[in-house]
N, C-alpha and C positions, 0 to 999 in steps of 0.2 A: 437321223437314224442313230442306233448305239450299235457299240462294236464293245467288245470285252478281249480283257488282257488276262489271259490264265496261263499258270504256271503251273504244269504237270508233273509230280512227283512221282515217279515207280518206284516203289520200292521191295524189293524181293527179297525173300529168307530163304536163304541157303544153312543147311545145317550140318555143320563138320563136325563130327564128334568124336575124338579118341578117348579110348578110358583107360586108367591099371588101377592098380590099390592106392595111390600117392597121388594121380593126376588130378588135377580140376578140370572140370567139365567149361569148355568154353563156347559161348555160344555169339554167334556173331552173322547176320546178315549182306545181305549186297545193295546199293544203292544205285536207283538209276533214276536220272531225270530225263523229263522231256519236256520243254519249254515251249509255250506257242504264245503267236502274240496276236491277244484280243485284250480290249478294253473297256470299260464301263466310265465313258464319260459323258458330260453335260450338252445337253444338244447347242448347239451354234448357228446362229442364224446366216450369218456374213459369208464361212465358208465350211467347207466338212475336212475332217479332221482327215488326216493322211493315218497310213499303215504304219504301228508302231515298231521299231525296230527293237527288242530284248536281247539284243548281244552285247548291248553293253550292261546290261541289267547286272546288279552285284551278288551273289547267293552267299550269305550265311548262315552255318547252324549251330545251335545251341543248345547245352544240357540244361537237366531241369534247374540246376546252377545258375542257369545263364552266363555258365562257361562255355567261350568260342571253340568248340571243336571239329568245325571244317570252313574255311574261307576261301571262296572262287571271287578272283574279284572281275570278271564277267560269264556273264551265261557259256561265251566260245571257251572259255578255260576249264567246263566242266566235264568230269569223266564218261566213260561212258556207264562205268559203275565203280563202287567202292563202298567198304565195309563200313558196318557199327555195330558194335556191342548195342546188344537191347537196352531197351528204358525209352524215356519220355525226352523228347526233342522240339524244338523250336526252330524254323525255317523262317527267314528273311530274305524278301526280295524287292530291291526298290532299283530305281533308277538310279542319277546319279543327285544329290540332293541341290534344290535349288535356294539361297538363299537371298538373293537379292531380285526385287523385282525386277520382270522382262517381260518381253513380249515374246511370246510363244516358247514359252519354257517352262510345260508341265514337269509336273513331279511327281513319279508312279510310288507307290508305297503297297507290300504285300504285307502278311505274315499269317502261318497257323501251327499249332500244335500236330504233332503225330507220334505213334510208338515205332519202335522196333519190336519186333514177338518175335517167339519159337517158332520155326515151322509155319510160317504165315507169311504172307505178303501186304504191303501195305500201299494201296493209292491215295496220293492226294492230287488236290485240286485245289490252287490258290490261286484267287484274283487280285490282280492290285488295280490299286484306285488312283484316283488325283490325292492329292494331299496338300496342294495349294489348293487358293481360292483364283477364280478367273473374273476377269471383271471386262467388259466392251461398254461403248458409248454411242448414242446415235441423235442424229439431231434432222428434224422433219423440217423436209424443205419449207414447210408452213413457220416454221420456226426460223429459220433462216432468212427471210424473205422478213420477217418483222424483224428480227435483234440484230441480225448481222452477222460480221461473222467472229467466233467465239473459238474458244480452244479448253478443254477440261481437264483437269490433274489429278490424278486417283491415286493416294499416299498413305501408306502406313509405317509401321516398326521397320519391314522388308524393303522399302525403298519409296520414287515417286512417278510413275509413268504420266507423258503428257499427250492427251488423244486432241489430234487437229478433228479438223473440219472432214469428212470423209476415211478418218481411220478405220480399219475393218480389222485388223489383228486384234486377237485377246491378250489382254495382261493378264500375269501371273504374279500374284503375291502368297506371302505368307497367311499364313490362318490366323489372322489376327483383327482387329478395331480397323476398320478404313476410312476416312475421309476423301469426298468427290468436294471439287470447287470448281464451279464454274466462273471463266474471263471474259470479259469482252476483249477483242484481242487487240485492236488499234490503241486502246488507253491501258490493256492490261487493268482496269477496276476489276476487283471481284464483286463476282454478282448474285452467288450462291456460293454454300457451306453447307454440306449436312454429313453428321457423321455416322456409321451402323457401325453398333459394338457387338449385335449378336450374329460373330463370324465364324462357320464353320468349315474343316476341310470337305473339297468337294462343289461351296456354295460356287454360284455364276450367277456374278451382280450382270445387268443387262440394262444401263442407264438409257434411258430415251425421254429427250426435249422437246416437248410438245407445246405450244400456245394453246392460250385457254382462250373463252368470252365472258370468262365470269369477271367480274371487277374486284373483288377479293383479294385476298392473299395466295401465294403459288399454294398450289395441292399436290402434293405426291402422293401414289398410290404405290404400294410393295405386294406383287404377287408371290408368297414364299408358295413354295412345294420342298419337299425331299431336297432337292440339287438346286433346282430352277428360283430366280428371284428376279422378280420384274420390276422395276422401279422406273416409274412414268414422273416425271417434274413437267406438272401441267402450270404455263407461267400464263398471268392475264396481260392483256397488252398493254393496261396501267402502267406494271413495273415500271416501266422505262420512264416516265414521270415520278416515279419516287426517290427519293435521294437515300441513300447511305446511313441509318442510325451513326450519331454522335453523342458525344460524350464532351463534358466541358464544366468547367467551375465558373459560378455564381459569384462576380465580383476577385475570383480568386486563378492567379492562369494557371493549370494544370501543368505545363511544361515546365513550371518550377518549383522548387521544394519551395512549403509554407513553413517559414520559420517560427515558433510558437516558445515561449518560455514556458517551461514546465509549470504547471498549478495554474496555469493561464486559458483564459477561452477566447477563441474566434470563431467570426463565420463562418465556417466549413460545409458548404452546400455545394452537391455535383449535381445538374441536370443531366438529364438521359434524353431524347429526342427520338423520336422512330416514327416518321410520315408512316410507315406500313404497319404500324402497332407493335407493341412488344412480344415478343414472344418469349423470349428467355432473357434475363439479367441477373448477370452473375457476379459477385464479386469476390475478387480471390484476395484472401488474408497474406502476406509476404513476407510478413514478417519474426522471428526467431522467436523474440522474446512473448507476442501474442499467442503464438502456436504454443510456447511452454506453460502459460498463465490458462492453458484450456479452449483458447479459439477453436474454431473448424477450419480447417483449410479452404473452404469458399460456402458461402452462403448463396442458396438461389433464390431473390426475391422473389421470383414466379411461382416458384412451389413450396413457402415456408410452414416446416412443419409449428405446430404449441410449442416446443422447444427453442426454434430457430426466435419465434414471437418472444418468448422469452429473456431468449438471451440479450435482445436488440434493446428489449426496454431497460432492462439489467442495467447493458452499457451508454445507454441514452441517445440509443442511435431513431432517428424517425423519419418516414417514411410516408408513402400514401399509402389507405387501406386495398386500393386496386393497382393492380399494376399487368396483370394481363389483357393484351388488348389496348392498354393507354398510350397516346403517342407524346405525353410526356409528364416525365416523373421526377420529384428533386429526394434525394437521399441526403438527410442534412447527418453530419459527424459530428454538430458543437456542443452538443451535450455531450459530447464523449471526448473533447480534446482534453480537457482539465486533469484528466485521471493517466495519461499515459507522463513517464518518467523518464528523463535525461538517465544518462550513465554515469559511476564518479568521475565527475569531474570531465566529463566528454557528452557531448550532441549523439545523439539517439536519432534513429531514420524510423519510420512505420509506415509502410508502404502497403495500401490497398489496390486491387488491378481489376479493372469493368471491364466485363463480357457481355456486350447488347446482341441480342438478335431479334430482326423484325420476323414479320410473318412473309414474307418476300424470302427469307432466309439469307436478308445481307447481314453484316453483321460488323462492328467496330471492337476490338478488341488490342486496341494500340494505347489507351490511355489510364493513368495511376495518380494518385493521389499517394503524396510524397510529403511527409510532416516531419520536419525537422525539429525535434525539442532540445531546447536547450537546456541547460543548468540552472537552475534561478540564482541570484547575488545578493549573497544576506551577509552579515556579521552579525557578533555578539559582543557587549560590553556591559561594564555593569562602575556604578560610582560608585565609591566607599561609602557613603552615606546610606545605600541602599542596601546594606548586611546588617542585618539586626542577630539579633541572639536563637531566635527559631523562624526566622522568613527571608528570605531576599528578591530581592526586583532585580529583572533581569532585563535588559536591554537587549532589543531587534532592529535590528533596521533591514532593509528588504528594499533594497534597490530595482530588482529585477524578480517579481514571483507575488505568488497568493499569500496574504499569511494565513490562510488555515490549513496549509500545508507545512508549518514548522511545529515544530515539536521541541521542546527545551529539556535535556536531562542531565542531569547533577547527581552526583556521588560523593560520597562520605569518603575521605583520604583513608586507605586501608582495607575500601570494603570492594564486594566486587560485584554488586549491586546495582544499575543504573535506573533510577527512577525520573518519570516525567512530569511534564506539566503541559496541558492546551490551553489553558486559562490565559488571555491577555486582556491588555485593555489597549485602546488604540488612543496614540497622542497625536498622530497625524497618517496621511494614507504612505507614510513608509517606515515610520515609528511605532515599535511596540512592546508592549513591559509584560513581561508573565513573574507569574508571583508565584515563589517559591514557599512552603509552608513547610511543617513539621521538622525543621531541621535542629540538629543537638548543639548542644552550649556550649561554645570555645573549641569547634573544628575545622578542620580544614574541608575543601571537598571543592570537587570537581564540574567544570558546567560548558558545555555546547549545545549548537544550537542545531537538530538534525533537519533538511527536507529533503522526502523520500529517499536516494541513493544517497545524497552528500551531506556532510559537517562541517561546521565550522570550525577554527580552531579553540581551542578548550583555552576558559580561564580558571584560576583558582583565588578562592578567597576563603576566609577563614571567619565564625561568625562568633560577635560579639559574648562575654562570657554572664551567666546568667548569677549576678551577682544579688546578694540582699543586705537592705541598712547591717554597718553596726549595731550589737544591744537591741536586735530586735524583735525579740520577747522581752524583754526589761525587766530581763532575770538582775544583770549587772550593775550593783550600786555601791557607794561607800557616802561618809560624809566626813566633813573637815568641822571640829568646834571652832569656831572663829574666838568665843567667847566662854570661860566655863561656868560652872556655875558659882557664885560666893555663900559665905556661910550669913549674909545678911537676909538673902532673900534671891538672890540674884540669879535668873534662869542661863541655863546652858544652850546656850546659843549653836545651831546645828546649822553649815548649809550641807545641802543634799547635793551629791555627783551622778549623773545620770552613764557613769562607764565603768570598766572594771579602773582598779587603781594603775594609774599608768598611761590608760588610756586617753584620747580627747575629743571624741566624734560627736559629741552630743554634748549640749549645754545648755545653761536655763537661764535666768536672771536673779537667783537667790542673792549674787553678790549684790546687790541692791538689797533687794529686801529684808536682809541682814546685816544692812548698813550700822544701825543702831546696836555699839556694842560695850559701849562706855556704862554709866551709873543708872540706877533705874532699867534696865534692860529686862525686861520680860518679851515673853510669847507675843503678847497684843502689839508689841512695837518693834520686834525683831523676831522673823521667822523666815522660815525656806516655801514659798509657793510650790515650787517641784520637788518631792519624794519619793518614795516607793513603798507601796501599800501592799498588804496581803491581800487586799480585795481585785483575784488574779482573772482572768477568763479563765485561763493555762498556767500552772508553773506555779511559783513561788511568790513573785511578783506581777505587780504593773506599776504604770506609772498616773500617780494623782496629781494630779494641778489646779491651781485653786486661785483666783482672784484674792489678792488678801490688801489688809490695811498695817501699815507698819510707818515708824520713823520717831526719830525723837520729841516728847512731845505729847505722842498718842497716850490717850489715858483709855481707862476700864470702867467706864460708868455709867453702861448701860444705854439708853437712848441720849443720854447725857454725853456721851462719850466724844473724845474730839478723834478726828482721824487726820493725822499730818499729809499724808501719802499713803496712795493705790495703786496697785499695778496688778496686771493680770497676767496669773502662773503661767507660761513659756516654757517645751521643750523643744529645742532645735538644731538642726546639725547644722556645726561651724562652731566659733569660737566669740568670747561673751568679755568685755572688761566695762569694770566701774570704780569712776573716783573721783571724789569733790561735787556729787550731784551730779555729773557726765558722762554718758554710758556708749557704748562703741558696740555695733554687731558686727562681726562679719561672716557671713553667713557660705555655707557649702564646702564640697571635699572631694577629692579628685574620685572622678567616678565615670569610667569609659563604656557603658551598658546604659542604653534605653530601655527601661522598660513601657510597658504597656498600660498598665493597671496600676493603683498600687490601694492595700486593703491594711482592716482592721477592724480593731472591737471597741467600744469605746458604752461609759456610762456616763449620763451627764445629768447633772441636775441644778437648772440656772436660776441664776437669781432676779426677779422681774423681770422683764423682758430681755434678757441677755441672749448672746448666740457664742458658740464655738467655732473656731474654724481651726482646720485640717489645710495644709498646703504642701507641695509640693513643685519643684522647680529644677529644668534639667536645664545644663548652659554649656554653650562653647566657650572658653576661653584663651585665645592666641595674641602673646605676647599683648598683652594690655588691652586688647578688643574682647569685649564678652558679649556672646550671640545666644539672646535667650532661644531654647531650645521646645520648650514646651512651659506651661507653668496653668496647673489644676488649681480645683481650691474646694472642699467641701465645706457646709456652713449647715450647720442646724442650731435651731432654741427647742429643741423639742425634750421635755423631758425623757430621761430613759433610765429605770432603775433596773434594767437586767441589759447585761451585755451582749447589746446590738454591735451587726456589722456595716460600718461604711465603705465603698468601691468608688475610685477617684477614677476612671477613665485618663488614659493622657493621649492629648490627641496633639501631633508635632507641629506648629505653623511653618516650621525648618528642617527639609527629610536630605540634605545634603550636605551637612555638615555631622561629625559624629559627636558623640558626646563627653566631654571633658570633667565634667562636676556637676553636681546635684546636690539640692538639699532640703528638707522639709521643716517647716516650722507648725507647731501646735502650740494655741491660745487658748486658754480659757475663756476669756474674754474679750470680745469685741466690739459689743455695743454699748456695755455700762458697767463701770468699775465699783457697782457699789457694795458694801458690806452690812454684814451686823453682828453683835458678839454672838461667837459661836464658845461653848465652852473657854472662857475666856481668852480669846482670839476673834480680829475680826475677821470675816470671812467672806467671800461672796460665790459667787458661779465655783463648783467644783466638777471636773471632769478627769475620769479615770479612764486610762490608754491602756491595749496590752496587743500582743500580738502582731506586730506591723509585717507586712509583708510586700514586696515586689512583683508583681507577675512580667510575662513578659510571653502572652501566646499572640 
């Protein structure tokens, strides 16, 4: 049956009116209530609701403000009448409000709008209602007779009531999300979970445990109406044969954190199990740093939207393509361990939390997947050997971690600039060298080594200065007369100096070849192989050199002609003596810069099968030990009467020592010293230099 709780408002206008020239006209009514108590609630099956009693009921009113302007705080404390000025009002009447669950502790709620008028009376009629939600339990002795015996807990925001075996009172809660679970009650197992979120004031949940004969999974059916909500949990007698969905790691035990070095991959595979098929599987994200990087706070395998599809492959997380209905499913993490990041310098937790539920509606929601990452353990170093003038090799080593998780970056002393490099090469699985490129000539600058959060500590080194030969365009000459000329005949004897005056980086073998300085001295018997010629690529000068024939002795006469002595024209850095027939080189000059390359322009024109060479030679020298460092050589017979360029490559057989001295030598001749008068002189291979230059990329 229903019964209703109405609250009767009289209210009567009384008009009291005085007037003069100055007064205001005041208009104001009489109030009267009459309270009765009827109510509009949900029908009950168990028992019927008693007579409500409204004297404790609370009445307040209120301006269109929703300023309190009259407070009864029971129904027995109100007048039999009392004034208001007209206007628009607001009545409240509720009970006393309940906020924690209980049993048999409704909560009545009224309200409505009314006027005050001139000359008018005004009735109202207000009903109040439940404003919790009610919720009973019942279990068919069919039911009982198969499971046993059980007990139920019905729990929201408002609190948790526990219906035995035979309970008939209604709970009262809050208008809110509820969750029923059902126990067995000798083991205490839970055997059911289900939760209603669409809870309204007013609703009467009406649980009833029913055995089924279907072999299935349980059925609930929800009768909604208006108020009324039936919810039948029809269970089959199977159940009781099916175990409990679990949760559990694959070679991995879930009750401990998996330790992982960052940039590192392991197995990470969770099986899920459910004898009664899945129904729902959830996994909730727990972690701080995930939820800021864009996670969702949980993902339902069961219902994944294109999105959800997406994200999973993103992060290389894999899975099976069915999972409703399977009674067993693995969710592998390993393609997604590599990508998550230690803290600096501190272990990082990422914590994922499974929600299974079968179709039985049990359900495991006790186990996580707990990944501890740690820091990975690198250092950086680097040998002195390994800073050149625009590159350096950088040393890794990675004790603990990936290396395509480091990253190397270097800055220029001054600048504030940090650039990088991923480039390495591997010397061993924990050694590794990235090469640094484009760096400026003779500076300092700065280098660590980053993965993800952490660094290593920074070194500095400074790089080699991009130095080039003395005299090298071969602008700078002078000559010494050794000999001058006499008024008999006697030519003036020149040797050529390949530096300005003063200088000594460059030298040739003229002192030789201008041995012959005594009587009879001419050109054909004393001359300089090395001068400097107007025939320039660039500039003013270059440098010619020339196989010649000289010495005391040598005559001019033609094919007839004798030639004492050959030697082949030589420009060289180092220093050059001769005397008594016995000649001394000693060749190079302090020189702390590798280069790479080393170039020029050169014209040659041999005589028979003759060949030039070009060389080039860098060395370490410590304290009496000299460690050749690299040593080039170009070599051509090819004629060339326009001025070609040659590129000597230097490539180091020694990358760990730095460089101390350097020096190049250029021959005319190498394979045959031979001549023949040239304008009387003899002459053979002559090759013209200009241009020299260093690279160093």
């Amino acid at each position: 049956m229903r019964k209703f709780l109405h609250l009767k408002v009289l209210l009567l206008m009384l008009l009291s009116i005085s007037c003069s020239k100055k007064d205001e006209v005041l208009r104001k009514g009489t109030v009267s209530l009459s309270l009765n108590a009827n109510s509009n609630v949900t029908v009950v099956h168990f028992r019927q609701a008693s007579s409500i009693n409204v004297s404790s009921f609370s009445i307040n009113i209120f301006d269109n403000n929703d300023k309190l302007v009259k407070e009864f705080p029971s129904y027995k404390d109100f007048p039999d009448q009392f004034y208001l000025n007209q206007g628009t009002y607001k009545l409240v009447a509720q009970s006393s409000p309940v906020t924690t669950a209980a049993f048999s502790s409704p909560y009545y709620y009224g309200t409505t709008d009314f006027k005050v008028t001139d000359l008018k009376s005004t009735k109202i009629d207000l009903t109040c209602v439940i404003a919790n939600i009610k919720a009973s339990v019942k279990y068919t002795s069919d039911f009982i007779d198969i499971f046993g015996e059980v007990y139920t807990e019905i729990e929201n925001k408002s609190g948790k009531l526990t219906f035995e075996n035979g309970e008939l009172k209604e709970g009262y809660f809050s208008p809110d999300p509820i969750t029923i679970k059902l126990y067995k009650k000798a083991t205490k197992k839970l055997l059911i979970s289900r939760t209603f979120n669409d809870v309204k004031p007013k609703d009467f949940y009406r649980f009833t445990f029913e055995p089924s004969k279907a072999t299935g999974g349980i059925s609930v059916v929800v009768d909604e109406t208006v108020i009324d909500k039936n919810v039948e949990f029809r269970i089959p007698e199977k159940w009781l044969e099916v175990n409990t969905p679990t949760v559990q790691g694959v070679g991995i035990d879930l009750a401990q954190e998996q330790e992982i070095v960052e940039g590192n991959t392991k197995q990470t595979v969770v099986k899920i199990k459910a004898e009664g098929g899945i129904k729902s599987l959830k996994v909730f994200v727990k972690s701080a740093n995930l939820l800021n990087e864009g996670w969702p706070d949980a993902i339902n395998f069961t219902q994944l939207s294109q999105s959800d599809i997406d994200f999973l492959l993103d992060k290389g997380i894999s899975y099976p393509t069915v999972i409703n209905g399977a009674n067993e499913v693995e969710i592998d993490f390993s393609g997604f361990i590599n990508s998550l990041e230690a803290g600096q310098g501190v272990e990082d937790i990422f914590s994922f939390g499974f929600d299974v539920e079968d179709n039985f509606y049990q359900r495991d929601a006790t186990k996580s997947l707990n990944l501890k990452i740690i820091p990975a353990q690198f250092t950086v170093n680097l040998d002195e050997g390994d800073v050149w003038v625009a590159k350096a090799t950088i040393n890794v080593t990675i004790t603990e971690g990936n290396k395509d998780f480091v990253t190397v970056f270097y800055q220029e002393k001054g600048k504030s600039v940090w650039l990088k490099s991923k480039s390495y090469t591997t010397l061993n699985n924990k050694d590794y060298t990235y090469l640094l490129t484009g760096l400026s000539s003779n500076k300092e600058y700065r280098v660590k080594a980053v993965y993800n959060k952490n660094s290593s500590s920074e070194l500095t080194f400074k790089t080699e200065e991009e130095r080039q030969l003395p005299n090298a365009k071969m602008e700078d000459w002078y000559y010494d007369v050794v000999a001058p000329s006499h008024w008999i005949g006697y030519a003036e004897i020149r040797k050529y100096i390949p530096n300005s005056r003063g200088q000594s980086n460059w030298s040739t073998v003229n002192e030789k070849t201008t041995e012959h300085r005594g009587s009879f001295r001419y050109n054909y018997n004393s001359l300089s192989g090395t001068y400097n010629s107007s025939d320039s690529y660039k500039g003013s000068n270059a440098a010619e050199i020339v196989t010649v024939g000289f010495g005391s002795g040598t005559t001019n006469a033609g094919g007839a002609s004798i030639v004492k002595k050959r030697a082949s024209g030589q420009l060289f850095i180092g220093s050059y003596s001769y005397s008594g027939g016995s000649e001394s080189f000693n060749y190079g000059m302090p020189f702390t810069s590798r280069p790479t390359s080393f170039k020029g322009y050169y014209k040659y024109s041999p005589y028979g099968n003759d060949e030039f060479s070009v060389e080039i030679v860098i060395e370490n020298r410590d304290n009496g030990t000299v460690t050749e460092l690299a040593r080039e050589q170009y070599i051509s017979g090819s004629k060339q009467e326009s001025y070609t360029q040659f590129s000597i490559p230097i490539n180091y057989s020694n990358t760990t020592l730095k460089a101390t001295h350097m020096y190049v030598v250029i021959k005319s001749s190498i394979k045959s010293l031979d001549t023949r008068v040239v304008n009387g002189k003899h002459l053979g291979s002559t090759l013209l230099v200009d241009e020299l230059s260093l690279n160093y990329n």
